[in-house]
NUMIPA-162644 format. One line per 3 residues: number of its first residue (from 1); for each residue x, y, z of N, C-alpha, C, O, CB. Coordinates in Angstrom, 3 decimals, m for minus. Atoms other than C-alpha are relative to their C-alpha. Last residue first. Glycine has a CB too. Layout:
<lodrens>
NUM = X Y Z X Y Z X Y Z X Y Z X Y Z | ... .
</lodrens>
This chain:
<lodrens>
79 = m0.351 0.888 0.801 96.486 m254.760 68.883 1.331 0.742 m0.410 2.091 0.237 m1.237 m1.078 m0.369 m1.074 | m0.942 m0.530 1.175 95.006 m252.788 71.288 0.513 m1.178 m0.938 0.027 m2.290 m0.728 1.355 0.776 0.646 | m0.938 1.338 m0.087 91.875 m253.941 74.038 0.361 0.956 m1.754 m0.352 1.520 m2.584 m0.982 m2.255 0.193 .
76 = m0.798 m0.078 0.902 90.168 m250.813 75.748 0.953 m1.139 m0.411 1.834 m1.504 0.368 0.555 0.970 0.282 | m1.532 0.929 m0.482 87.764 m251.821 79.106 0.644 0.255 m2.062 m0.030 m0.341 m2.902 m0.523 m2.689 0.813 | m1.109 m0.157 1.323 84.958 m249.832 79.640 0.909 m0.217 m0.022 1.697 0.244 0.804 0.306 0.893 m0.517 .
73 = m1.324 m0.381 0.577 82.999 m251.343 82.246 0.303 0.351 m1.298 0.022 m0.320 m2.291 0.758 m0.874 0.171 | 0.579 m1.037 0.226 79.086 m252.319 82.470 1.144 1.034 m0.534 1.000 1.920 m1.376 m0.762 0.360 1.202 | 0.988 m0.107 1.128 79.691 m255.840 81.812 m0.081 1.553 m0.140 m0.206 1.968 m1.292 m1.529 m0.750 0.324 .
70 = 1.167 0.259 0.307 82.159 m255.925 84.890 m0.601 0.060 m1.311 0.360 0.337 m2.028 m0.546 0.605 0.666 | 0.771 m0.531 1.658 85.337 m255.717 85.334 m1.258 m0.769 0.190 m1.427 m1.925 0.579 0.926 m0.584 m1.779 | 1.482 m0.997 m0.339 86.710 m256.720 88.946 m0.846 0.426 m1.115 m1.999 0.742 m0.820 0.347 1.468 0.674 .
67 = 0.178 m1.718 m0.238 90.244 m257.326 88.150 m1.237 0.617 0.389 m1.449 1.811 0.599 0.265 0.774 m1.250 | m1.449 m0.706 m0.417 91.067 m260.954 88.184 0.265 1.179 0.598 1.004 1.497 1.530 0.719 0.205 m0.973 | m0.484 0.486 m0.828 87.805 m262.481 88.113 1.451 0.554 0.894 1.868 0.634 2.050 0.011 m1.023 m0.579 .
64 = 0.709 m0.068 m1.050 86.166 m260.170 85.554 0.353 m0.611 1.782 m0.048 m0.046 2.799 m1.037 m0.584 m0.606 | m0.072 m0.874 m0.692 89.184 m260.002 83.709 m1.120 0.522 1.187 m0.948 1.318 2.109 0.252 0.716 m0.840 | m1.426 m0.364 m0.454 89.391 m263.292 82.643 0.359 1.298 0.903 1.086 1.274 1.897 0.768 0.160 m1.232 .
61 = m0.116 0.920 m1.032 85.480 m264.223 82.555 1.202 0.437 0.801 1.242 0.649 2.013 0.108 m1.428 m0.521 | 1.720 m1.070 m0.805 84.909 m260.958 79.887 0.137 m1.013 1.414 m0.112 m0.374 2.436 m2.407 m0.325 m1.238 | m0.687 m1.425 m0.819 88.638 m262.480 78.013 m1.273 0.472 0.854 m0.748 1.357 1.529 0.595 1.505 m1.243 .
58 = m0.633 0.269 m0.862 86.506 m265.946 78.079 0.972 1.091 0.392 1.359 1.240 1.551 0.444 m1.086 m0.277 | 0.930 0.163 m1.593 83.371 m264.614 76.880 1.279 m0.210 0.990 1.294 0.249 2.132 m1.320 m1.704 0.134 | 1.125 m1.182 m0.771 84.772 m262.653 74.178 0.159 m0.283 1.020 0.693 0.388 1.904 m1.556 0.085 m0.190 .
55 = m0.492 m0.883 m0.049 87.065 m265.789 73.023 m0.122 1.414 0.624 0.779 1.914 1.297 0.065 m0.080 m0.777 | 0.283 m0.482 m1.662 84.384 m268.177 72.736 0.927 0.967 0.523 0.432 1.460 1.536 0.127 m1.232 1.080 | m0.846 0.989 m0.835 85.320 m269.758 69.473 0.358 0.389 1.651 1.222 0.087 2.474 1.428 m0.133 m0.816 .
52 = m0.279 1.382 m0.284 82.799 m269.414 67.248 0.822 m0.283 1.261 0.664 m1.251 2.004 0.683 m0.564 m1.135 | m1.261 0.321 m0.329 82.366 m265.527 67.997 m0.261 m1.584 0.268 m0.715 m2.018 1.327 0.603 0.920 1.253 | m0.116 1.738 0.211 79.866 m264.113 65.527 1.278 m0.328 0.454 2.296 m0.124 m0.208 m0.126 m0.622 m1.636 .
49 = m1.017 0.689 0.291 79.535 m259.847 66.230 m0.086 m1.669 0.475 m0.401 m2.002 1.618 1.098 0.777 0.602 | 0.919 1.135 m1.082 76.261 m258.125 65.287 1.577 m0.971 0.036 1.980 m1.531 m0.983 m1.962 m1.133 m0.968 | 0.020 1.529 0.559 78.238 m255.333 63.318 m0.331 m0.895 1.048 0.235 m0.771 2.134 1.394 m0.505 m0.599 .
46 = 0.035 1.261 m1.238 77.333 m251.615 63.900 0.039 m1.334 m0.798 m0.554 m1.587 m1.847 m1.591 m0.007 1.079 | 0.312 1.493 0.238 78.837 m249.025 61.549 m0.492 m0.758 1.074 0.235 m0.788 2.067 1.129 m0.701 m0.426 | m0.026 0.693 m1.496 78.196 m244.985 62.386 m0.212 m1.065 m0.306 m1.412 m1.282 m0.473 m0.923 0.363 1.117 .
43 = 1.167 1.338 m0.231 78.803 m243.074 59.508 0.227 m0.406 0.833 1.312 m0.153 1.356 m0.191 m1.138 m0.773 | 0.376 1.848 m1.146 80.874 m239.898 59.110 m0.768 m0.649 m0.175 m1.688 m0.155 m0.826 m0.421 m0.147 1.430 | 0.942 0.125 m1.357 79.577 m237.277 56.662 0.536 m1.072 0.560 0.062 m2.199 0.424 m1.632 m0.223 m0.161 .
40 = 1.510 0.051 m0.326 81.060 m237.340 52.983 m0.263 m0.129 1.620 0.180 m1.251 1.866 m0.693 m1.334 m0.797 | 0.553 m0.698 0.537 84.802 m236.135 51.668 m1.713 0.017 0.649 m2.330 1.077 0.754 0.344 m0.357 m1.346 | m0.006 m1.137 0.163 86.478 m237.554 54.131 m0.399 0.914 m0.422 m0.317 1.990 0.169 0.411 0.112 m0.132 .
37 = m0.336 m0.061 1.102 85.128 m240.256 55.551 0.038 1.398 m0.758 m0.911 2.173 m0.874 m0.701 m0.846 m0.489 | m0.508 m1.172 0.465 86.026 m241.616 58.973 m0.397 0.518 m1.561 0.408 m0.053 m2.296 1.427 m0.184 0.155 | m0.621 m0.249 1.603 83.675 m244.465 59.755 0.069 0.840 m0.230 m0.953 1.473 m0.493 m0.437 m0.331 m1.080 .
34 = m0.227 m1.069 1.041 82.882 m244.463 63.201 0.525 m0.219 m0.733 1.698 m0.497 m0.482 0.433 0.947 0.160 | m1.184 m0.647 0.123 82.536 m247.677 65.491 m0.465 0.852 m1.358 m1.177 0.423 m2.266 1.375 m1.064 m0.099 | 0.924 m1.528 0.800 79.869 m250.019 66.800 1.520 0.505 m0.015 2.459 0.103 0.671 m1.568 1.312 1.179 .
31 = m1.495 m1.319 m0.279 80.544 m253.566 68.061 m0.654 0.909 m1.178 m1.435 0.788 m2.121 2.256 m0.663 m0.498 | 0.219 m1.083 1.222 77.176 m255.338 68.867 1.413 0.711 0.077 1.911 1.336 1.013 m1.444 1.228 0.248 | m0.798 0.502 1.004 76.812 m258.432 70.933 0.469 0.686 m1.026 0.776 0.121 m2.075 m0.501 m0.859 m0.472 .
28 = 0.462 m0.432 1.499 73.664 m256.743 72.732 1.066 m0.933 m0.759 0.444 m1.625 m1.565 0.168 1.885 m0.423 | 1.844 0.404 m0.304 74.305 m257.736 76.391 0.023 0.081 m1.456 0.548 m0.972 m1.817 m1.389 1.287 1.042 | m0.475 1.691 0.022 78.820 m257.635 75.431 m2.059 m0.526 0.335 m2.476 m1.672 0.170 1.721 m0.610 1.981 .
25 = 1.050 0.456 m0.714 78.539 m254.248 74.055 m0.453 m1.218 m0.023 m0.961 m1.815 m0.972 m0.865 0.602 m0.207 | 0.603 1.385 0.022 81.686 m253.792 71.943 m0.793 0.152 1.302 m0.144 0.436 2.309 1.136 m1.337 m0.023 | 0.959 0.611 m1.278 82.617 m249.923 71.321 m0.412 m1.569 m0.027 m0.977 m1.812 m1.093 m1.500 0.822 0.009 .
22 = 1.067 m0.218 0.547 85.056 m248.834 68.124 m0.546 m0.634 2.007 0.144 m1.052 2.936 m0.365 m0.957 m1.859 | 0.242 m0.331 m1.970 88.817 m249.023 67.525 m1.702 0.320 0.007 m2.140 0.877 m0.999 1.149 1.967 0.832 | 0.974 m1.164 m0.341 88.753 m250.508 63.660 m0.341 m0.075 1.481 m0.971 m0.925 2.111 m1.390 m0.072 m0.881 .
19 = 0.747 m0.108 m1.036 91.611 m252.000 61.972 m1.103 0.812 0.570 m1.199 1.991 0.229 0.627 0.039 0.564 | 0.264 m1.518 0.129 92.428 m252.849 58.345 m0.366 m0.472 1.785 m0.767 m1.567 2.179 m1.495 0.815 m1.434 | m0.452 0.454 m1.240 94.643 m255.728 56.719 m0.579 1.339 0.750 0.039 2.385 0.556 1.735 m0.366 0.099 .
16 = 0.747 m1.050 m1.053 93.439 m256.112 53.279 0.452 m0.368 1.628 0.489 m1.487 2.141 m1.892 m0.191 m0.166 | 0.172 m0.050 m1.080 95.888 m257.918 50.815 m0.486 1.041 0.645 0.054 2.147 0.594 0.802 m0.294 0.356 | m0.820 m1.301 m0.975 95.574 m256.836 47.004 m0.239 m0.866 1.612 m1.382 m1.320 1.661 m1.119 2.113 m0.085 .
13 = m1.588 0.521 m0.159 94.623 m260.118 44.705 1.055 1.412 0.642 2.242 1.683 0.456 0.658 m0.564 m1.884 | m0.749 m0.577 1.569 91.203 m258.333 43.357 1.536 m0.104 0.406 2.365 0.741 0.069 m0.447 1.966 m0.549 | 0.911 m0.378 0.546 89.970 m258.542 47.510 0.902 0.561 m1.275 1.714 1.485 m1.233 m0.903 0.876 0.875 .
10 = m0.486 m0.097 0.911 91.787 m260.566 50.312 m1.307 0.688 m1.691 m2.348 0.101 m1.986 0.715 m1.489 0.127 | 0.774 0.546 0.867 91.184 m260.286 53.905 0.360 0.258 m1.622 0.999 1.298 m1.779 m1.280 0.464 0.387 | m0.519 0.194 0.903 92.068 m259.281 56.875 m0.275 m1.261 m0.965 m0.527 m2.449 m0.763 0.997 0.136 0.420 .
7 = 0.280 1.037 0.816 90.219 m257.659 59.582 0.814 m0.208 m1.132 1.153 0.855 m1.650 m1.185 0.095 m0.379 | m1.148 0.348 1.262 91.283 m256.450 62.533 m0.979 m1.133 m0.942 m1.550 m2.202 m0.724 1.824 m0.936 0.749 | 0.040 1.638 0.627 88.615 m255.525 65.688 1.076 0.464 m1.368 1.317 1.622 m1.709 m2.077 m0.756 m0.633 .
4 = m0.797 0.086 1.355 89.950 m253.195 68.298 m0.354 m1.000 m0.625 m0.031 m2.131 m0.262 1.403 m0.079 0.051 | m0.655 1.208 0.994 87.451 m253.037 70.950 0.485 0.535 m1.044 m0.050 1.431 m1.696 m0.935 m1.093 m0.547 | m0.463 m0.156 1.741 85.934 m250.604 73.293 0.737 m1.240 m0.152 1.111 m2.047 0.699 1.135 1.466 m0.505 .
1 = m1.293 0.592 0.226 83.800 m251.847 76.408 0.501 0.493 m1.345 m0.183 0.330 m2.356 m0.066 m1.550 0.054 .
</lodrens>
């Protein structure tokens, strides 16, 4: 599954507002995504992702019912 995650956030009184297109693997919980950097070597981030408020499960319910998606799917969500 890819994912757009957004984060925003505040750091030395500048607003951060950044996105990152990247893979979410809904067995594992893991979004992964490339870090562009220019001068040094790509990186490859993974973040164990913490969803209080069920959100995941219930878009992963939503389209599973509707459309057929499965777990194994790649499914692109934009912002």
């Amino acid at each position: 599954m890819m994912l757009v995650m957004s984060v925003i956030g505040t750091a030395a009184k500048k607003t951060l507002n950044k996105s990152f297109e990247g893979q979410y693997v809904r067995s594992t919980n893991t979004f992964t995504y490339v870090k562009d950097n220019l001068v040094f070597p790509n990186k490859t981030i993974n973040y164990t992702v913490k969803d209080d408020s069920g959100l995941l499960d219930q878009i992963y319910n939503f389209i599973g019912q509707k459309y057929g998606v499965t777990d194994t799917d790649v499914v692109v969500f934009r912002h």
